[in-house]
C-alpha positions in Angstrom: 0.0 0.0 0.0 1.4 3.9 0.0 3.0 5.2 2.3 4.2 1.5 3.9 7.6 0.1 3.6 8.0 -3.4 2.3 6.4 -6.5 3.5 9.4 -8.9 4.8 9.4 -12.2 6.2 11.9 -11.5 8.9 12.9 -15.4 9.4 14.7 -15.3 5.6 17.3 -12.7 6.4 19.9 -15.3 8.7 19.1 -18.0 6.0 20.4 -15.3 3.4 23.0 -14.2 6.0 24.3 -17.9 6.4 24.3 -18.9 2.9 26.6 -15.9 1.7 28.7 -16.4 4.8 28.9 -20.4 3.8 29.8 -19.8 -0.3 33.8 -19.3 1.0 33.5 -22.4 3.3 31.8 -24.2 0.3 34.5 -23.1 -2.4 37.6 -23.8 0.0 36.0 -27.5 0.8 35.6 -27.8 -3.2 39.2 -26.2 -3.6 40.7 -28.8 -0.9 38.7 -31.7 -2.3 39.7 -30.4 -6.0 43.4 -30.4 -4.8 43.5 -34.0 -3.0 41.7 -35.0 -6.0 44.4 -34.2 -7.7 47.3 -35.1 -5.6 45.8 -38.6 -5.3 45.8 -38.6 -8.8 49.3 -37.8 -9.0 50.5 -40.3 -6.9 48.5 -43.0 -8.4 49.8 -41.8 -12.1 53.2 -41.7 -10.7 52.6 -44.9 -8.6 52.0 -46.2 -11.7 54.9 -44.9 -13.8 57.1 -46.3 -11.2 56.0 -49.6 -11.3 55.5 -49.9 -14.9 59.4 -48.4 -14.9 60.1 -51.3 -12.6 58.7 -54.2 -15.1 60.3 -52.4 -17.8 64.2 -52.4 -16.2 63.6 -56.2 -15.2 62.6 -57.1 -18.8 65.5 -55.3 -20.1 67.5 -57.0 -17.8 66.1 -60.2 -18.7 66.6 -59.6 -22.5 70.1 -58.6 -21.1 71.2 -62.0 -19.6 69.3 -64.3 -21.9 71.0 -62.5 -24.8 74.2 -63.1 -22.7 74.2 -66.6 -21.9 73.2 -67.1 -26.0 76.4 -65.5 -27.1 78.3 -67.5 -24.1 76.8 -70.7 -25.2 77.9 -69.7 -29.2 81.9 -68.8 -28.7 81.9 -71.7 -26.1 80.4 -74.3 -28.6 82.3 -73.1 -32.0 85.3 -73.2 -29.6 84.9 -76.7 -28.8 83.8 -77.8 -32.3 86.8 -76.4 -34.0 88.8 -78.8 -31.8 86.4 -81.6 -32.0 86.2 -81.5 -35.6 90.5 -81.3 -35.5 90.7 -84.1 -33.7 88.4 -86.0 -35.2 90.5 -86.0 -38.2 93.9 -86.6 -36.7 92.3 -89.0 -35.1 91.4 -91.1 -39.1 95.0 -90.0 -40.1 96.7 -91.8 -37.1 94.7 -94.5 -36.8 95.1 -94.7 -40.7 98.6 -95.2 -40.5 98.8 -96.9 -36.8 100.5 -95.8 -34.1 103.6 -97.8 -34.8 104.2 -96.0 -38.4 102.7 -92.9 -38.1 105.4 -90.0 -39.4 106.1 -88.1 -35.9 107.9 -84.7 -37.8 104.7 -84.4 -40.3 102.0 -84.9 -37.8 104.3 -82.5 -35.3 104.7 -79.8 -38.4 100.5 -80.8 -38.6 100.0 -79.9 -35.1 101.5 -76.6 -35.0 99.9 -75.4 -37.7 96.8 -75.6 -36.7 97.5 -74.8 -33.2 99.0 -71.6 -34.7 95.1 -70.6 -36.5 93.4 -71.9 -33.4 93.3 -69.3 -31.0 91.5 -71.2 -28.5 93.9 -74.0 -29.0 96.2 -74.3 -25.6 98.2 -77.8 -27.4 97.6 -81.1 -29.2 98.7 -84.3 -27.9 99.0 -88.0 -29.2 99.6 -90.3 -25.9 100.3 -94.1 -26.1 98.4 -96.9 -24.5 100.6 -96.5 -21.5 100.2 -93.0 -21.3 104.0 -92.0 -23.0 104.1 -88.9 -25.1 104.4 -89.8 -28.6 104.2 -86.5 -30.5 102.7 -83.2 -30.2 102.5 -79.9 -31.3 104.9 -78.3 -28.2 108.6 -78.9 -29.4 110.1 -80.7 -26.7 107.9 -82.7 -24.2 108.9 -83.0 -20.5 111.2 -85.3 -19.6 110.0 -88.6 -18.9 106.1 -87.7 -19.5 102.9 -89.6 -18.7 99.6 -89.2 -18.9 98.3 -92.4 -17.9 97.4 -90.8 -14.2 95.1 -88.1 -16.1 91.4 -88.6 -15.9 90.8 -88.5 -19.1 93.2 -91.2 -20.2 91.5 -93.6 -17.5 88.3 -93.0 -18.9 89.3 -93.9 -22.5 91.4 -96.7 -21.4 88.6 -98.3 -19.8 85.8 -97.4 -21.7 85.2 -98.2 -25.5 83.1 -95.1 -26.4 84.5 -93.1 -29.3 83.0 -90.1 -29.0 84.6 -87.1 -27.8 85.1 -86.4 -24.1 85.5 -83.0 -22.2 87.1 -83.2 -19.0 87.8 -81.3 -15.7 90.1 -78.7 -15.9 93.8 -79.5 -15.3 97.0 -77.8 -15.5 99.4 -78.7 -18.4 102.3 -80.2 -17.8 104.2 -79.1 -20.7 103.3 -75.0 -19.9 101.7 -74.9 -16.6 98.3 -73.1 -17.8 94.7 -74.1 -16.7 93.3 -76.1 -20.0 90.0 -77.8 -20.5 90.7 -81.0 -21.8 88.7 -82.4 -24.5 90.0 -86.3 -25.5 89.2 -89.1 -28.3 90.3 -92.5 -27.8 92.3 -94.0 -30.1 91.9 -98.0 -31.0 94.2 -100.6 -32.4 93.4 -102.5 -35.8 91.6 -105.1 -33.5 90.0 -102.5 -31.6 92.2 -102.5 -28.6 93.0 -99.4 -26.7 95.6 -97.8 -28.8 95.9 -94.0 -26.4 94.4 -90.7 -26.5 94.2 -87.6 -28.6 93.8 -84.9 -27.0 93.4 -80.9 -27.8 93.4 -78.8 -24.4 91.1 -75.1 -24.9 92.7 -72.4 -22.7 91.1 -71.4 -19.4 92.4 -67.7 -20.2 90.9 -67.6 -23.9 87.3 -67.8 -22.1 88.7 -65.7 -19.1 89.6 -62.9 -21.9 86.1 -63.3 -23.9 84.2 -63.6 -20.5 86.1 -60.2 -19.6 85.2 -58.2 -22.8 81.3 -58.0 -21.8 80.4 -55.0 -20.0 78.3 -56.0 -16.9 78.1 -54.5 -13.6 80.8 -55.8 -11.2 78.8 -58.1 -9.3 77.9 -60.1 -12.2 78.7 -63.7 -13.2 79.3 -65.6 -16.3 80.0 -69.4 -15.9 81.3 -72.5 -17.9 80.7 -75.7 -16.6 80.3 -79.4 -17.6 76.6 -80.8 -17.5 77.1 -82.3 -14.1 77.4 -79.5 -12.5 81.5 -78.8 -12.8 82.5 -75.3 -12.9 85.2 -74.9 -15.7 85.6 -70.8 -16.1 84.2 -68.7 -14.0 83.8 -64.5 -14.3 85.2 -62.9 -12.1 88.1 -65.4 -12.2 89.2 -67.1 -9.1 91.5 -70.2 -9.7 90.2 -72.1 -6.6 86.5 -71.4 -8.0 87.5 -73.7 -10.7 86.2 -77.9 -10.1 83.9 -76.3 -7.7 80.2 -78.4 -8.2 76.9 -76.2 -8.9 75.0 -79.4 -8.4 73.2 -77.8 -5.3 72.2 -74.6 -7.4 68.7 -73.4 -7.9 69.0 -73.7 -11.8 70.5 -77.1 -11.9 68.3 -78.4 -9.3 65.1 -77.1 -10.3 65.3 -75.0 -14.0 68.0 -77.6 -16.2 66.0 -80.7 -15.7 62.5 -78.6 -17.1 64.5 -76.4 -19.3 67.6 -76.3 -21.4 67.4 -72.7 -21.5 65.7 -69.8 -19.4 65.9 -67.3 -17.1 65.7 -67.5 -13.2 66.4 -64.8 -10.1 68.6 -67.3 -8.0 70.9 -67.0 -4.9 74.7 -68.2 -6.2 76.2 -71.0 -4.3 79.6 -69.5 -4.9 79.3 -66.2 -3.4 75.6 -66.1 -2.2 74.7 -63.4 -4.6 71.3 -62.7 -5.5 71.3 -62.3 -9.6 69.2 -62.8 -12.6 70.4 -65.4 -14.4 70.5 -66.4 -18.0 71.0 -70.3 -18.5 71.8 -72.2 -21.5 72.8 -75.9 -21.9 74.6 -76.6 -25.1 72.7 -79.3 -27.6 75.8 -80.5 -29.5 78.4 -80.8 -25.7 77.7 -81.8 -22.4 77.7 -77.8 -21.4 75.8 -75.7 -19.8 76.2 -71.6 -19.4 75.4 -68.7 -17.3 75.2 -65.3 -17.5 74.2 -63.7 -14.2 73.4 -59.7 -13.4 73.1 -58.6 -9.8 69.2 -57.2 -8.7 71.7 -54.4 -7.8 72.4 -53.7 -11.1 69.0 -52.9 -12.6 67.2 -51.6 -9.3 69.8 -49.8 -7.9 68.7 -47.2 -11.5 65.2 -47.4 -11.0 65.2 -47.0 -7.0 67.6 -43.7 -7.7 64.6 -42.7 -10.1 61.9 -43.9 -7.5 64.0 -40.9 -4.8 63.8 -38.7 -7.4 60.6 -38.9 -8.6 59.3 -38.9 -5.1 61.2 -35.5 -4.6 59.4 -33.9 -7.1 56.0 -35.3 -6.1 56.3 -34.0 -2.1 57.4 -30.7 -3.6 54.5 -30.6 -5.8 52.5 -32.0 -2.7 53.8 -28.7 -0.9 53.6 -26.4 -4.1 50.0 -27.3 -4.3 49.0 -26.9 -1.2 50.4 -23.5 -0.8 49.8 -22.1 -4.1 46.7 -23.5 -5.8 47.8 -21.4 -8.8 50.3 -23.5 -9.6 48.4 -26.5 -10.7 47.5 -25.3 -14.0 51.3 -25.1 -14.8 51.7 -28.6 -13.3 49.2 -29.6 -15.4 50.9 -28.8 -18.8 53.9 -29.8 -17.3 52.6 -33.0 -16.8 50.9 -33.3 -20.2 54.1 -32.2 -21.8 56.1 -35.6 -20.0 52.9 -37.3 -21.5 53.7 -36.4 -24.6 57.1 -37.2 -24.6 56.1 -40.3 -23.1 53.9 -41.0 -26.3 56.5 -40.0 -28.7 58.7 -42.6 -27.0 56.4 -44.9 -26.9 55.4 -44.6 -30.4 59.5 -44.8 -31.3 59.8 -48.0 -29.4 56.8 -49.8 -31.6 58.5 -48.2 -34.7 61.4 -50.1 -33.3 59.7 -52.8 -32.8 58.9 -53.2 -36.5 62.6 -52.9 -38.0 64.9 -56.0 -37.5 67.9 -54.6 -35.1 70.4 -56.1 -37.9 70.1 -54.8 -41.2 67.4 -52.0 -40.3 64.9 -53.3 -42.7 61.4 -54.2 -41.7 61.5 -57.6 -39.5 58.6 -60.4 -40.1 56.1 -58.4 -37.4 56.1 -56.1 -40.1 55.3 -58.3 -43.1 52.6 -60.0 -40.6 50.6 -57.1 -40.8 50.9 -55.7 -44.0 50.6 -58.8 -45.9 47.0 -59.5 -45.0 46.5 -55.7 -45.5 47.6 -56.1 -49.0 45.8 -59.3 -50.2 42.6 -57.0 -49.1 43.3 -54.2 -50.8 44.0 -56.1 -54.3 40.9 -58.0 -53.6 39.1 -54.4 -53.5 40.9 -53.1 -56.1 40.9 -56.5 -58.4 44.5 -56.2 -58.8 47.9 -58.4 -58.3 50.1 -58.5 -55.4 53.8 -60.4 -56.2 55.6 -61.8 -52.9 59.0 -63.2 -53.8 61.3 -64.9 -51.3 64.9 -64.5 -51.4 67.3 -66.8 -49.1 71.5 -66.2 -49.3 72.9 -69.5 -51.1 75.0 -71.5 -48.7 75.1 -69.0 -45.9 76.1 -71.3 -43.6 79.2 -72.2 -44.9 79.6 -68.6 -45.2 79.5 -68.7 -41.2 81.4 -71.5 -40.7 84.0 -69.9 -43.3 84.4 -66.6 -42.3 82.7 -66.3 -38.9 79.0 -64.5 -37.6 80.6 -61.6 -37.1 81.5 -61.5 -41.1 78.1 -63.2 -41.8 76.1 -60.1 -40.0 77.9 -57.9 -41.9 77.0 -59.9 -45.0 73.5 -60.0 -44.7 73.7 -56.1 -43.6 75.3 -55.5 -47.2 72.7 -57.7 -49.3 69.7 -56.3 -47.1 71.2 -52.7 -48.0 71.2 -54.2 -52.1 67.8 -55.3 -51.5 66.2 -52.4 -49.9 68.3 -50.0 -52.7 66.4 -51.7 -55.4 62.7 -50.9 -54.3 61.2 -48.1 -56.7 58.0 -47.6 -55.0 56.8 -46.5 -51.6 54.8 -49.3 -51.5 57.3 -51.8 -52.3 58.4 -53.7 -48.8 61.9 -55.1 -47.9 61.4 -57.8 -44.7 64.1 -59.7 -43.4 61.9 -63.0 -42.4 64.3 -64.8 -40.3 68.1 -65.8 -40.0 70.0 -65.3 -44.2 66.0 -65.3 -45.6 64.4 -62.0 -47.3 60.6 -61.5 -48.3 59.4 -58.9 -51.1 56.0 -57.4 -51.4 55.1 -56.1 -54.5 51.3 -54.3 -54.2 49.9 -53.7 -58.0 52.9 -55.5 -60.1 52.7 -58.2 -62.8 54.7 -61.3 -62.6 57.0 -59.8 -65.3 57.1 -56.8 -63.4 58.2 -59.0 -60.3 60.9 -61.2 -62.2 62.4 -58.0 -63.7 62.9 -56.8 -60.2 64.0 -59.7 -58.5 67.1 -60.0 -61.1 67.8 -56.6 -60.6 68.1 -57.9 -56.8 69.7 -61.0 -57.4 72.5 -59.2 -59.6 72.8 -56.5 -57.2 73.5 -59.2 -54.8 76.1 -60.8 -57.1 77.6 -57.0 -57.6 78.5 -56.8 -53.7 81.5 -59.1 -54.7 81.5 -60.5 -50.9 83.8 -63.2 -51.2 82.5 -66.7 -50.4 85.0 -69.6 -50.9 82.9 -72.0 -49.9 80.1 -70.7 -53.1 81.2 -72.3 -56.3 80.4 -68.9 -57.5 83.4 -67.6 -55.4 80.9 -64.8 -54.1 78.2 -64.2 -52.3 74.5 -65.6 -54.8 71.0 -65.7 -53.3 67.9 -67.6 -54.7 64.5 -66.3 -55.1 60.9 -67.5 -55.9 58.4 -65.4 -57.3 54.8 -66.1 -56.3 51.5 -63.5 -58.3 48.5 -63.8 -56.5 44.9 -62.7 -57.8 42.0 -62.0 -56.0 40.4 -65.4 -58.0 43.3 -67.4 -56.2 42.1 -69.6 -53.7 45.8 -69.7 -52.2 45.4 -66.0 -51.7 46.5 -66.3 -48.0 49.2 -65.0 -46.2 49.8 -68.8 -45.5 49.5 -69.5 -49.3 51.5 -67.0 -50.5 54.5 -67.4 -48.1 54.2 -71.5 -48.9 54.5 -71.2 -52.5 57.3 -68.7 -52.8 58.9 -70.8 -50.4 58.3 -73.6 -52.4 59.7 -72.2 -55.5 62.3 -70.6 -53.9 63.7 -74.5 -52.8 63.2 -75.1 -56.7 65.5 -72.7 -57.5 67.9 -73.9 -55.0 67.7 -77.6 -56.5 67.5 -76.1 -59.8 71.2 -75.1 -58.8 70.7 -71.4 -57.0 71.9 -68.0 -57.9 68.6 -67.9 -59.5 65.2 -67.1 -59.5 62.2 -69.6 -60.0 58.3 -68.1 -60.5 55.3 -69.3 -61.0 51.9 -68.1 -62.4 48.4 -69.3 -60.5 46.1 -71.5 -62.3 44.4 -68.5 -62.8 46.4 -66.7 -64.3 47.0 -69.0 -67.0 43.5 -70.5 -68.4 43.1 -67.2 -70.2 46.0 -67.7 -72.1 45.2 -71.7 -72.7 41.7 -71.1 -74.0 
């Protein structure tokens, strides 16, 4: 009405008065919840991080020793095989010509020769059935020598087994260094126990290889025998040497399930805690080790765990005292996200080259290959796949070594992948000396033309090869078209029949190329 003031319900002015005096209370609960919120999410995210980091450094170190005790088990078995496969043959020479008439200066002159290309080789020995020295390749034997107290010599004198034997180490008695004995017995026309042959390995040539590999200096690499005998040990200790592992974790428990693997293990020798790579050798009764200390990969990530916890209690305390700063923590942390995912995205990029010759690697042909055989069924188009293998590559390895034979396949993956015209032309290395070729859109003329182009580029790289009749490096190929009307239009079909022709043209006599055309393909031309 005029003249009156307002009407006003007086009971609504404290609600007013409280709700406007509980907006700051409301905004800092939603600011503290906002900001533990957040810190919990930080420390789960870097909870996270870190244990994620933690799988990541053991599977490294895994990779690590496994890789290890592979190229342990390698140098140890081409080392024995050299000398089993030297004495094997002395062996048919002396037993050829019989003890009694064998020429002593020749097989001497023999002996030192190849003790002299042998690096490994400590000194070759020819012992009589009483154990008397009868020649070898030092040039004067003790005085008054025998062998017939050696364990090796009582074995073969007692037991008729012709195979070769590799024994406990011992000390030489013609130098007076630690050798690994590895023995054949030698038999009379009749079959009677004729002596030994024996080649001894150095102790010091696996001491020196052993020492070469950069691992932390509580790690172990071991040789021993299959029952258990240590033979070489990293770090060297003489009186390590004989010791029995029979009571370790791996040849208690892993060796009998597994002849290779991995295993965290306490070391009977020094009670060290390490992650062990293990190996026993298929061709020898020997088994290796290649050991890192838990110290070695956690010590990293714990240093990393300190740090990282650092950071988070001063973000902890940065938050809680200036709420400002969260935005900038924010980009900060989405910036380490993104470098995270560029890493991440590197590492799969890695993970689809082969670490060797830096072509694509067979996880790479798995995926594109179905890829392509969809896309030429869309398109009605051809797809060529043509498998190429290095002609007698192992001889190459035996020849020349796997040091020689990487770089070999480095050079003809290089001649390979130089040949490609297209974008969509893919080099794969598919496994050990073998190459696969994708060809999207090309004929089978097309393919041929380009697979002699790769094939003489191969022959171009002049890498000698004496064990080649070609006196250099060849490879082989087969050429497989596929149609979209193929029934064999599989990744299985296509890698079988180019694998197929590719053994053709290795019968056919290699440094060639064999091809075929689908059934397909052909009727046009019949009818």
């Amino acid at each position: 009405m005029p003249g009156h003031p307002p009407l006003t319900r007086p009971e609504f002015a404290p609600y007013a008065l409280r709700e406007r005096a509980d907006r700051p209370a409301r905004a800092f609960r939603l600011t503290l919840a906002f900001m533990v919120l957040v810190i919990l999410t930080f420390v789960a995210v870097e909870g996270w991080r870190t244990w994620r980091d933690y799988q990541r450094a053991y599977a490294t170190a895994r990779d690590s020793v496994a890789n290890l005790a592979r190229a342990t088990a390698q140098h140890a078995e081409d080392a024995v095989r050299q000398v089993d496969i030297l004495t094997t043959e002395l062996r048919e020479r002396v037993e050829g010509d019989g003890l009694a008439n064998i020429d002593i200066a020749r097989i001497h002159a023999l002996m030192v020769e190849q003790s002299s290309l042998m690096p490994q080789l400590h000194g070759l020995f020819i012992y009589g059935p009483s154990g008397e020295w009868i020649v070898t390749d030092k040039n004067r034997p003790p005085d008054q020598a025998n062998n017939s107290d050696r364990d090796y010599f009582i074995y073969h004198r007692t037991n008729p087994d012709r195979g070769v034997r590799i024994g406990e180490v011992v000390r030489s008695r013609s130098t007076g260094e630690l050798v690994v004995p590895i023995s054949r017995r030698l038999d009379a026309p009749d079959g009677s126990f004729a002596g030994v042959l024996l080649g001894t390995i150095k102790v010091a040539y696996f001491v020196e290889y052993y020492g070469a590999f950069r691992i932390d200096d509580r790690g172990a690499i071991v040789l021993a025998l299959r029952d258990g005998t240590i033979l070489v040990r990293r770090p060297f200790n003489p009186a390590v040497i004989g010791q029995s592992l029979t009571e370790s974790e791996i040849f208690k428990h892993y060796l009998p399930l597994a002849n290779e693997g991995v295993a965290e293990v306490k070391a009977v020798v020094d009670g060290t805690y390490r992650l062990y790579g293990y190996r026993a050798l298929t061709s020898y009764p020997l088994v290796v080790e290649a050991g890192l200390s838990r110290q070695s990969f956690v010590a990293p990530w714990r240093e990393d765990l300190v740090k990282t916890g650092l950071v988070l209690l001063m973000l902890i305390a940065g938050l809680t005292g200036f709420g400002a700063m969260v935005l900038g923590q924010l980009r900060q942390r989405m910036r380490a996200e993104e470098e995270i995912g560029r890493a991440h995205q590197a590492m799969r990029d890695m993970a689809l080259s082969d670490g060797l010759t830096g072509i694509a690697n067979r996880r790479r042909l798995d995926q594109a290959l179905p890829e392509e055989i969809r896309r030429a069924r869309r398109k009605g188009s051809t797809l060529a796949l043509v498998m190429v293998d290095v002609d007698h590559f192992k001889r190459y390895n035996d020849t020349y070594g796997h040091a020689a034979g990487d770089e070999c396949l480095r050079q003809v993956a290089a001649a390979i992948q130089g040949n490609l015209k297209r974008p969509a032309d893919l080099a794969v290395r598919y496994g050990g000396e073998e190459f696969t070729l994708l060809l999207p859109d090309t004929d089978l003329s097309g393919a041929c033309k380009l697979t002699d182009e790769i094939l003489q580029a191969i022959r171009d790289l002049r890498v000698p090869h004496s064990g080649h009749d070609a006196g250099v490096v060849t490879a082989s190929a087969g050429v497989i078209l596929g149609t979209p009307s193929w029934q064999a239009c599989t990744p299985e079909g296509m890698i079988e029949a180019a694998d197929r022709l590719l053994y053709e043209a290795k019968r056919e006599g290699r440094n060639r190329l064999a091809y075929r055309m689908t059934e397909e393909d052909r009727a046009p031309e019949a009818q």
